[in-house]
C-alpha positions in Angstrom: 4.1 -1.1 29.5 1.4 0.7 31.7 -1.9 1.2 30.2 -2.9 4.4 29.9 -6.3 6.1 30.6 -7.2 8.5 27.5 -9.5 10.7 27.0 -10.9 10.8 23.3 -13.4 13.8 22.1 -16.5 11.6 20.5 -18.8 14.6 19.8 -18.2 16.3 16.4 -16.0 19.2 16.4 -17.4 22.5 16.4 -15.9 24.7 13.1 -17.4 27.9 13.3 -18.6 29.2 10.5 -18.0 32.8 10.8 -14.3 31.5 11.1 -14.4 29.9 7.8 -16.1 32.7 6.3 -12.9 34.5 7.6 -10.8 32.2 5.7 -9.3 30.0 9.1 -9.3 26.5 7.6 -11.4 23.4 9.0 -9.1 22.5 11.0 -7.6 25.1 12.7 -11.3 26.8 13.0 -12.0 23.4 15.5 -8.9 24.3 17.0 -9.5 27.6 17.8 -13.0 27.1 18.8 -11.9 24.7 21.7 -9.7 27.5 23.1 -12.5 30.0 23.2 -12.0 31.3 19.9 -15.5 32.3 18.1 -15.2 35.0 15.8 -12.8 36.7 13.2 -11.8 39.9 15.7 -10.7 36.9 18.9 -8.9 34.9 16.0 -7.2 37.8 14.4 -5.8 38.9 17.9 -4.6 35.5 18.8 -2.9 34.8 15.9 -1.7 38.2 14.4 -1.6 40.0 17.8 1.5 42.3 17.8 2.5 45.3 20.1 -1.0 46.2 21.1 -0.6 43.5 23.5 2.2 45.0 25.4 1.3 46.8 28.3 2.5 50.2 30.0 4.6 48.8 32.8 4.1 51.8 34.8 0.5 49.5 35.7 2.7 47.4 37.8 2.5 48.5 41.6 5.8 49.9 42.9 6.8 50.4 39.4 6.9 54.2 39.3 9.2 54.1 42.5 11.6 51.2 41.3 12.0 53.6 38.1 12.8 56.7 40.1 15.4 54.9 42.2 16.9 53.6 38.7 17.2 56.9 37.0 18.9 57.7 40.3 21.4 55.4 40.6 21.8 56.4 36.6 22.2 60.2 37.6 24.7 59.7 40.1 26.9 57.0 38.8 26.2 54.7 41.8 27.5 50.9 41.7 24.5 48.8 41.4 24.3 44.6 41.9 21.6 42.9 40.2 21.0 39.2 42.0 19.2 37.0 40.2 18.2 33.1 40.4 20.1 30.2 39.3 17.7 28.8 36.5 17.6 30.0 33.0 14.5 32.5 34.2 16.9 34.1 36.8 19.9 34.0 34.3 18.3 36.0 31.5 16.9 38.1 34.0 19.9 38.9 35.4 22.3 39.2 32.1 19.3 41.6 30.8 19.3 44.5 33.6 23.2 43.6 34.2 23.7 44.8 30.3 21.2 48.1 30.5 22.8 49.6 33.5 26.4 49.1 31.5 25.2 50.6 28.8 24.1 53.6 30.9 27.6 53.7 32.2 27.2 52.2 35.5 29.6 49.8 37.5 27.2 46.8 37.7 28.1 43.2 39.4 26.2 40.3 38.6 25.4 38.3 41.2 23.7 34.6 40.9 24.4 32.8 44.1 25.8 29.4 44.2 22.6 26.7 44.0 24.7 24.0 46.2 26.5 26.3 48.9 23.8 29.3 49.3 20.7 28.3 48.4 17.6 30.1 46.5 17.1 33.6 46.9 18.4 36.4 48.7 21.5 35.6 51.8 23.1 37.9 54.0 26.7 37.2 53.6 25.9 37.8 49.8 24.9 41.5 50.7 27.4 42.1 52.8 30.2 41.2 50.1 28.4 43.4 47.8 28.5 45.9 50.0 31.8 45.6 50.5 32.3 46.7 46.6 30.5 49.4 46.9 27.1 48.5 45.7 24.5 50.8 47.2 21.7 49.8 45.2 21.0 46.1 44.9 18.2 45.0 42.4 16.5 41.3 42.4 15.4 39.5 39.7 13.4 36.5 40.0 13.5 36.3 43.5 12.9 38.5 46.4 9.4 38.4 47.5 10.1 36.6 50.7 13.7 38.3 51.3 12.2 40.2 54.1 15.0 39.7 56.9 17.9 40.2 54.4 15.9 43.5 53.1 16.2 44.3 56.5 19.9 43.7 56.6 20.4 45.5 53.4 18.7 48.9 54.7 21.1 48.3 58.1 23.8 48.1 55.8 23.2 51.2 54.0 22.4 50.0 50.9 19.1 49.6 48.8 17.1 46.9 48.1 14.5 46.8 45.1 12.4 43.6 44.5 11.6 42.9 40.9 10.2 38.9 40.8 6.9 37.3 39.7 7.0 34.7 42.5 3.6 33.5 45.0 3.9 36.5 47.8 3.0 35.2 51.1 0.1 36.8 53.0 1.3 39.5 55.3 5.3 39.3 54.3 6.6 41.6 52.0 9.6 42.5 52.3 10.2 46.5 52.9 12.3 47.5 50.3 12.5 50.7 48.2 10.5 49.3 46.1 8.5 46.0 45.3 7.4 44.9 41.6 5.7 41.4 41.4 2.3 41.4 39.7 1.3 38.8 42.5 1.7 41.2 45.1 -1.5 42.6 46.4 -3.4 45.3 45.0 -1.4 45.2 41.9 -3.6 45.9 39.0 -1.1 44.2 35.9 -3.5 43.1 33.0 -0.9 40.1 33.0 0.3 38.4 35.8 2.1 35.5 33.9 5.0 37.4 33.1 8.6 35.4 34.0 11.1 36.9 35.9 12.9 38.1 33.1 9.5 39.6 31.6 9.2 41.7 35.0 13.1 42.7 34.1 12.2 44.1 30.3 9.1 45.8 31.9 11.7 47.7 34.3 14.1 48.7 31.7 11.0 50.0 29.5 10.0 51.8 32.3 13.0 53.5 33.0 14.3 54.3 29.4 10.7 55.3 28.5 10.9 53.4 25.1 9.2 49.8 25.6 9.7 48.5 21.9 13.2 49.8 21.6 13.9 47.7 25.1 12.3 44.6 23.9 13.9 44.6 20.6 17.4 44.8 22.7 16.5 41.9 24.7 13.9 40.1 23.0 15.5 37.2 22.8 16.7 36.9 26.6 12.7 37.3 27.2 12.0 34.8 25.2 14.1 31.9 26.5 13.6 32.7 30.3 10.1 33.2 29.2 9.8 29.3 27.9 12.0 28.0 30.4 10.1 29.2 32.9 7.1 27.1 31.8 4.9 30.4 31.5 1.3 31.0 29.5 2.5 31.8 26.3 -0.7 33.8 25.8 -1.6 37.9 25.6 1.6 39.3 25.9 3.8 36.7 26.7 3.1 35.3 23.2 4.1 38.3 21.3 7.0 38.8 23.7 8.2 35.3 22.8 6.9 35.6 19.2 9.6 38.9 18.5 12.0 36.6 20.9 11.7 33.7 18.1 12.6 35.9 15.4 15.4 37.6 16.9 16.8 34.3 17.8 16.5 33.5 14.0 18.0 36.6 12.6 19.9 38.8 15.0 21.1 36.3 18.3 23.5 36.7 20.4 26.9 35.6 20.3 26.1 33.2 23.2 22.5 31.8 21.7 24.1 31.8 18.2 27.0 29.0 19.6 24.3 27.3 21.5 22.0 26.9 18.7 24.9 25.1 17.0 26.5 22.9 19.8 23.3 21.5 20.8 22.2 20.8 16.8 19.3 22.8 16.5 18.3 24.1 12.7 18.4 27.9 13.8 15.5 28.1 10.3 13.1 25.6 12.1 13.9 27.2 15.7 10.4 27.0 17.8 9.7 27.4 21.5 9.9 23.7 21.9 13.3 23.3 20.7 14.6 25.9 23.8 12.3 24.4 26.3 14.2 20.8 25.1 17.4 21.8 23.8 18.3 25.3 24.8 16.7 25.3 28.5 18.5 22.5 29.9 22.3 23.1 28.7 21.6 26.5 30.2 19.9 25.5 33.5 22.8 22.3 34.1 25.0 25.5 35.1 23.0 26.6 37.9 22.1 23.2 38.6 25.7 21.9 39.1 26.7 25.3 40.8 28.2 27.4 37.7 25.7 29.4 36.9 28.0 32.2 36.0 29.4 30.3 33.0 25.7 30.1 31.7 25.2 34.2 32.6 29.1 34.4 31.1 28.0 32.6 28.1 25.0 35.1 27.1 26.9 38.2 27.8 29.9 37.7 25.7 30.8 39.4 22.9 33.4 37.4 21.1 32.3 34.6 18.6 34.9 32.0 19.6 34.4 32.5 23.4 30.9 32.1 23.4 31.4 28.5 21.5 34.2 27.6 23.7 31.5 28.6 26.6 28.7 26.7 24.8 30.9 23.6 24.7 31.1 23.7 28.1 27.7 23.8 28.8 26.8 21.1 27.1 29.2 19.0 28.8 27.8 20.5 31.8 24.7 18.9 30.8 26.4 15.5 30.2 27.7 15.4 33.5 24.0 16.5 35.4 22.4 13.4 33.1 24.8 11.2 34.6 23.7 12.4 38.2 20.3 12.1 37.2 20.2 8.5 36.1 22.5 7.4 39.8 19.4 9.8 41.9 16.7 7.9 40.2 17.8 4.8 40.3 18.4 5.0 44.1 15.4 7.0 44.4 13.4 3.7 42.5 15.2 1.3 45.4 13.9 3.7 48.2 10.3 2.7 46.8 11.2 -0.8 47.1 8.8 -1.8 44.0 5.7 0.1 46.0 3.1 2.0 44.1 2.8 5.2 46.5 -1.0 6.2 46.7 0.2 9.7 48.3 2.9 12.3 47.5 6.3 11.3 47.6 8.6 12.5 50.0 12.2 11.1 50.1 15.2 12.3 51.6 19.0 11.2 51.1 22.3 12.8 52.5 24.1 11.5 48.8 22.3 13.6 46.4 23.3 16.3 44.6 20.9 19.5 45.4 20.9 21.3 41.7 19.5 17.9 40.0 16.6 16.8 42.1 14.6 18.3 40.6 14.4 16.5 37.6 14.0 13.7 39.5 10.9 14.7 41.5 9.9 15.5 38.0 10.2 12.3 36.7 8.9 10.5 39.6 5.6 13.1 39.3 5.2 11.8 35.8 5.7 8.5 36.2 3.0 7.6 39.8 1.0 10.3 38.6 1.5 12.1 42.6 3.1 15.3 43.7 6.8 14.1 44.4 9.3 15.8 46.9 12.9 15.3 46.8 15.1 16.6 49.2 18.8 16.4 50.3 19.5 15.9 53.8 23.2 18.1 54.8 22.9 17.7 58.8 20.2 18.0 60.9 18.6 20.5 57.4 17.4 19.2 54.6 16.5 21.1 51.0 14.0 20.0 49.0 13.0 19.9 45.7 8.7 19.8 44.7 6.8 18.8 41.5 3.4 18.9 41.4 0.9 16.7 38.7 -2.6 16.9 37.8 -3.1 20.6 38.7 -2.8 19.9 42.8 -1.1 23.3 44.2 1.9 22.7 45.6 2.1 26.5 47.1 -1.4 26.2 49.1 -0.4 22.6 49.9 3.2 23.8 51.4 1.6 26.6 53.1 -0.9 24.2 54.9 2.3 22.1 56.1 4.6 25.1 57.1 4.5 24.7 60.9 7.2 21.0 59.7 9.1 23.9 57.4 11.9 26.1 58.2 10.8 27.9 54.9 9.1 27.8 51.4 8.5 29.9 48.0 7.9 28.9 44.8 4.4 28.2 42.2 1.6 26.3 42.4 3.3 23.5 40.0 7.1 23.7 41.7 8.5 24.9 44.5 11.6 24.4 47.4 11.3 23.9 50.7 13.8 23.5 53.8 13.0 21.3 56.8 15.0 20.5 59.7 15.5 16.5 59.6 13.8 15.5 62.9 9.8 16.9 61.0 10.4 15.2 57.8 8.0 12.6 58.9 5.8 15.1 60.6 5.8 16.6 56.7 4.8 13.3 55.1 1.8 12.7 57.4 0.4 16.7 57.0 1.1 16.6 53.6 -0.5 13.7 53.1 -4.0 14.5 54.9 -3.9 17.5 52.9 -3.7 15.8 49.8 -6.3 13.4 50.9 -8.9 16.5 51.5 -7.7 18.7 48.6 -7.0 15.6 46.3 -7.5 16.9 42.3 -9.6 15.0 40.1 -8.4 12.2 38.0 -6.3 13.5 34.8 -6.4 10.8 31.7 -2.9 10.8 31.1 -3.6 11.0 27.2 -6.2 13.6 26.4 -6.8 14.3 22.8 -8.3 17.1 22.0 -10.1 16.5 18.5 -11.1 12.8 17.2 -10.7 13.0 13.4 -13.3 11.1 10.8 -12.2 12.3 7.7 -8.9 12.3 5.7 -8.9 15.3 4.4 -8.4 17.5 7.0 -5.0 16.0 7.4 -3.7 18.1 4.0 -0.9 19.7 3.8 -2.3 22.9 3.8 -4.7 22.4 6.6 -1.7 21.1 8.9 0.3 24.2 7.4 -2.1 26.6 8.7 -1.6 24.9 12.4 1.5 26.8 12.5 -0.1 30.1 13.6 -0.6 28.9 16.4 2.9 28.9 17.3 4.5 29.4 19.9 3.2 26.3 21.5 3.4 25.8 25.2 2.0 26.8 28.3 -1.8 28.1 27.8 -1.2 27.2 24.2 -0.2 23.5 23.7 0.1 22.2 20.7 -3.1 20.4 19.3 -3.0 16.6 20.2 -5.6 14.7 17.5 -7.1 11.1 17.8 -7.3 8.5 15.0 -9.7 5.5 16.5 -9.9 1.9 15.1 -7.3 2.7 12.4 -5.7 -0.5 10.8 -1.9 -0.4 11.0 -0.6 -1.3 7.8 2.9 -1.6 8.1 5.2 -0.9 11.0 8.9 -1.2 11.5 11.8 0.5 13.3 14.3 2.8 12.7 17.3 5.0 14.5 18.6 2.1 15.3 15.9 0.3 17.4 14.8 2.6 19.2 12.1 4.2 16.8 8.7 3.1 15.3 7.6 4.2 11.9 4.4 3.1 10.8 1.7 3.7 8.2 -1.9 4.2 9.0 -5.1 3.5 6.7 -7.6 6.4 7.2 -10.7 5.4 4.9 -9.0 5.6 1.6 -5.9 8.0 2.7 -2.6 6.0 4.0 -0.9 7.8 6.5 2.4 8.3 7.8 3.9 8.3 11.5 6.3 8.2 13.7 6.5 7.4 17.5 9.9 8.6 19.0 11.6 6.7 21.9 8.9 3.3 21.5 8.4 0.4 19.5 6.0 -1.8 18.6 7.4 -4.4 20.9 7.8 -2.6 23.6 4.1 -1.6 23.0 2.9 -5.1 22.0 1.6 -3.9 18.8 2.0 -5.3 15.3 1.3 -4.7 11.8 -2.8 -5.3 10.8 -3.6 -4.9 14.4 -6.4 -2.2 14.8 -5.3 0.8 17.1 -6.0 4.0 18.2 -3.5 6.8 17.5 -2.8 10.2 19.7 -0.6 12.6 17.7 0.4 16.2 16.1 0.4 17.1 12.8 3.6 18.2 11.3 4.9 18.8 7.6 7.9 16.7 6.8 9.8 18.2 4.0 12.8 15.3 2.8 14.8 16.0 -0.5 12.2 18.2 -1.9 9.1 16.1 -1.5 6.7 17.7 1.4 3.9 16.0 3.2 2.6 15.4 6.0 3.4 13.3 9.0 2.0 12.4 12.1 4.4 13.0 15.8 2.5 10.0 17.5 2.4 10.8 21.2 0.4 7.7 22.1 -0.6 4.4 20.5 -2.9 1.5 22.0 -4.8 -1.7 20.8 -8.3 -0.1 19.2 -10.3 0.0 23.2 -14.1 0.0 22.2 -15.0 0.8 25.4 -16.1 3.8 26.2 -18.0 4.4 22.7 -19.6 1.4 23.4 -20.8 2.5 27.0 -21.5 6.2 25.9 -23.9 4.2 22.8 -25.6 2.3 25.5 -26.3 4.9 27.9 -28.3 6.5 24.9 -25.9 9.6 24.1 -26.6 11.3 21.3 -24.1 13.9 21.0 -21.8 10.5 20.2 -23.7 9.6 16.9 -21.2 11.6 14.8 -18.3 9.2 15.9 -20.4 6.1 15.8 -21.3 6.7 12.4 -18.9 4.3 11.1 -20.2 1.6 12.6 -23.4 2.0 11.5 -25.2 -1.1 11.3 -27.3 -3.0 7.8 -29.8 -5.3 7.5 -27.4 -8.0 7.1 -25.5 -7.5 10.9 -29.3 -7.5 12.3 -29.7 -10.9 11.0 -27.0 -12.2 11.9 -26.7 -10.7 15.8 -30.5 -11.9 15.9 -29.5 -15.5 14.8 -26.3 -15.4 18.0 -29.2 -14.7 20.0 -31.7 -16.9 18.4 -34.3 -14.1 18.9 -34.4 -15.0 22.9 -32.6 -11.8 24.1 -31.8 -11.4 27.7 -29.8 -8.1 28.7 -27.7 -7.7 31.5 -27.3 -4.9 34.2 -24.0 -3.4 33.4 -22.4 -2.5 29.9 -19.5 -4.4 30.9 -21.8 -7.5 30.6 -23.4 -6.5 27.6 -20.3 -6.5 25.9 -19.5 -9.8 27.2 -22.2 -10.7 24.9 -20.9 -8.9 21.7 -20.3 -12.1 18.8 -16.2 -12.8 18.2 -16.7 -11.4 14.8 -18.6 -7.7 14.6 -17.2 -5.0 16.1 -18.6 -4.0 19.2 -19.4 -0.5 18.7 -21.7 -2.1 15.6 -23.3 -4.6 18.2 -23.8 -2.4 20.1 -26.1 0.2 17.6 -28.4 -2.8 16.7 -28.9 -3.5 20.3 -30.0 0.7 20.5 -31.8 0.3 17.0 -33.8 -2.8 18.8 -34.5 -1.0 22.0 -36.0 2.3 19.8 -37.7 0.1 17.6 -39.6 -2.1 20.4 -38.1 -5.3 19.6 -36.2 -5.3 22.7 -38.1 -3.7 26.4 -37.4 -3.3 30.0 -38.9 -1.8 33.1 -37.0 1.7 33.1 -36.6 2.2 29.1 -33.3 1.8 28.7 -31.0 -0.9 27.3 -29.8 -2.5 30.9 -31.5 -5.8 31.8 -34.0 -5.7 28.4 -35.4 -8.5 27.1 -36.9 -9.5 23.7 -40.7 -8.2 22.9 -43.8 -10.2 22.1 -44.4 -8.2 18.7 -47.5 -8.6 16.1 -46.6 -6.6 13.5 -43.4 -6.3 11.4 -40.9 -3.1 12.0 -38.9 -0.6 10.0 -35.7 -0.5 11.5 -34.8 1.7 8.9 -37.5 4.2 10.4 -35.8 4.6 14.0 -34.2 7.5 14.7 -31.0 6.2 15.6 -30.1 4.7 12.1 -31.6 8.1 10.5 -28.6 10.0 12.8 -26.2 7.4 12.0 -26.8 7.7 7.7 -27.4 11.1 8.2 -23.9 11.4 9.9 -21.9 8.8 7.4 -22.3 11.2 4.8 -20.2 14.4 7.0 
């Protein structure tokens, strides 16, 4: 299995103590002081924020416009098309402004264009078909900002374009519609520019029927989903918007989430935001990603109990069928590689892969070399593609740098879709890849913990309880990963057939229990008594009435005493708290000073040093004596610190005890 770079948190946590005093437990008082979080008034809004956080959407540039043409189309009884994207964003978009113009009586059409045959976005023939019906107002959702020719062709065609997305806008390009609403656009003055697609559909609605909380309680649970799917900040207002989203799921769904809920085995009681972005997301997106999105927009607009579960059924087997292309594209996609490790991002390009599941792939292949990856299908001399990005490098910027090799572009900084002719692919590859080289991001550890925890009991059940307000987790709010270092693994064995690990953890004089989903301890080549380090999340695990608490590991490895050690011999100080427990007596003195047989020679490097370290003390311990020594004058060198010291000539006894070090370190044992 590849070793993993982590990134573990050795300075104490910081609880503040005016959140205490406001009754936030230990724990989640670290938490929230890592996010920004400092007093009573910042934690009250996070946690308890409610409709304060909504915000007048007539803020939004081109709003007040986009409303008057509405209420127009409302007063006159005009046939209005609302075209949305294919992914669940675009869907819940769509099925959301679709379902306020019927109610106000209007001949509305739904449009979501077919992922495979027409592409993202906005198309000609599309409009002209509409037009056809007698649309003469079209609305987007979720798309738009870069439909500047086919605006055009709408306004030649007689009818009316409106924009409503939340999409990158290209400098200079906007298309001239009756109206544009994307808080991207410039000069628009939103408070919150994270809204999804379907969020900048609710703040339309609002707008026109003048009654924002009646609107969101409507449709708060299309906002919600779309909102998650969509990979947004689930902070400010999108939090509350999913928060009353969440609920309404729980107590008042639709027909359509109601029978998804149940075909995809989801407790509707213990519904959370990841369960949608996991469960919910994809059985709705494999629609639009195998063509049929309007089952998916079908399936949240019904009305009839057994419809929407025959529906539902269908999606899931929807989903089935898009895991099965997944698995063939990365599998051939893995041949393509031919066993490499790329070292730039990764561009391939077949004429056998299916366009709506590439995606995925590019995902996966992100995730697993640590790169940008770029998938694209090749129809022709045209290609398609699919982008990912990883470790924060923008894909938009990148793909605008490129976009004399493209044909054209949109998307975010993390995904986005391209199409190339077939003769510049390789033209792509080399630009893209001297971008990356100059506009490379920093190294990401791929697991970075966010607390290291010392003491057992804040793992109780009511301190993990009170974790739960920080739900919804996600975007801008991830759930709290915590570190357990140089634990001892009591026991360990598997379960769900094989392909789980169970295991229990000794934490000082608290035993723990975990589990790791999807690994083993084979797999990981880690047994029982070994010493390891743990990343994982918190959760209460309530089993035939008994309730405690159990640790979602997320990432497990042999105990590393690396980087303590290096951060100790560097001289550190902000590192005593976790170096506390190795904190060494009179007794490891002795017997490091009889390995050495009091003729100490230091090398140059800590990587050396530790070379050094005796079979049978821990190195972070072997370390602190070497420290202890160095303070105390027992060991010298030219520059002060420990590198390349030697033993002193001495003429007088010393008080190790007296250093300063071992005074941190006691001092520290005993918090």
């Amino acid at each position: 299995m590849k070793s993993k770079e982590w990134k573990i948190p050795y300075s104490r946590p910081f609880v503040p103590e005016s959140l205490t005093r406001a009754g936030c437990g230990p724990l989640l008082a670290a938490v929230l002081s890592l996010r920004g979080v400092s007093n009573p008034r910042e934690a009250k809004a996070l946690l308890e924020g409610g409709p304060e956080l909504l915000h007048d959407p007539l803020q939004m540039l081109g709003m007040d416009v986009a409303c008057a043409r509405v209420r127009q189309a409302i007063a006159r009884g005009e046939t209005v098309a609302v075209y949305g994207d294919y992914d669940v964003d675009g869907i819940t978009a769509t099925c959301l402004v679709t379902d306020y113009l019927r109610g106000k009586g209007l001949t509305c059409h739904p449009y979501i264009p077919d992922r495979n045959e027409e592409g993202y976005g906005l198309n000609c023939s599309a409009l002209d078909a509409l037009r056809e019906e007698g649309v003469s107002l079209l609305i987007s959702v979720d798309c738009g900002i870069t439909a500047v020719e086919e605006s055009e062709h709408g306004r030649e065609l007689g009818m009316d374009v409106l924009i409503t997305d939340h999409h990158e806008c290209k400098e200079g390009e906007l298309p001239d519609a009756v109206a544009v609403v994307d808080c991207k656009q410039p000069g628009d003055c939103y408070p919150n520019p994270y809204l999804a697609g379907v969020g900048v559909a609710l703040k339309l609605v609002s707008a026109v029927e003048g009654d924002g909380p009646a609107m969101l309680e409507r449709y708060a649970d299309l906002v919600a989903v779309g909102t998650i799917a969509d990979v947004m900040p689930l902070i400010g207002e999108n939090r509350y918007l999913v928060q009353r989203g969440l609920d309404k799921l729980v107590h008042d769904p639709l027909p359509g989430f109601a029978a998804m809920i149940r075909e995809a085995g989801v407790d509707p009681q213990r519904l959370s935001a990841s369960a949608i972005g996991f469960s919910l997301a994809p059985r709705l997106n494999a629609a639009g990603r195998l063509g049929q999105a309007g089952k998916a927009a079908e399936l949240l607009m019904c009305t009839d109990a057994q419809q929407a579960t025959a529906l539902a059924s269908e999606l899931c087997a929807l989903n089935r069928e898009r895991q099965n292309i997944e698995t063939e594209i990365w599998q051939e996609a893995q041949q393509m590689l031919q066993g490499q490790t790329p070292t730039a991002p990764i561009v391939l390009a077949s004429d056998r892969w299916h366009q709506g599941v590439i995606g995925i792939a590019a995902s996966r292949l992100a995730e697993q070399f640590s790169l940008p990856a770029i998938m694209i299908c090749l129809s022709g001399e045209q290609g398609k593609g699919s982008c990912r990005s990883y470790g924060g490098f923008n894909l938009f910027e990148a793909l605008s740098a490129c976009s004399e090799h493209l044909i054209g572009f949109g998307g975010h900084a993390l995904a986005a879709g391209l199409n190339i002719r077939s003769d510049k692919l390789e033209d792509f590859r080399a630009a893209l890849t001297a971008y990356y080289e100059e506009n490379k991001p920093a190294a990401q550890p791929e697991v970075a913990c966010d607390l290291l925890l010392r003491d057992p009991n804040l793992l109780s059940i009511a301190n993990v309880r009170e974790l739960e307000r920080l739900e919804p987790y996600g975007n801008a709010n991830p759930k709290p990963v915590f570190c357990l270092s140089n634990v001892l693994l009591e026991s360990a064995d598997t379960v769900g057939n094989g392909r789980h690990w169970r295991v229990r953890l000794r934490l000082g004089h608290k035993l723990l229990e975990g589990i790791f989903f999807g690994h083993t301890g084979e797999e990981l080549g880690i047994r029982a008594l070994d010493r390891v380090d743990v990343a994982f999340s918190p959760q209460i695990n309530e089993f035939r009435g008994h309730v405690s608490v159990q640790l979602l590991l997320s990432a497990v490895r042999l105990h590393d005493p690396s980087e303590l050690c290096r951060r100790i011999l560097d001289g550190e100080t902000q590192i005593r708290w976790a170096a506390a427990d190795y904190c060494p007596d009179r007794g490891d003195f002795i017997r490091l000073w009889r390995t050495f047989r009091g003729r100490i020679a230091l090398p140059d490097t800590a990587e050396e040093i530790l070379r050094l370290c005796p079979g049978d003390m821990e190195p972070e311990r072997y370390c602190l004596c070497l420290m202890t020594w160095l303070e105390a004058g027992l060991l010298q060198s030219e520059n002060g610190n420990i590198y390349g010291a030697k033993s002193a000539v001495l003429d007088k006894k010393v008080d190790l005890e007296a250093t300063g070090l071992l005074q941190a370190l006691h001092t520290w044992e005993l918090n």
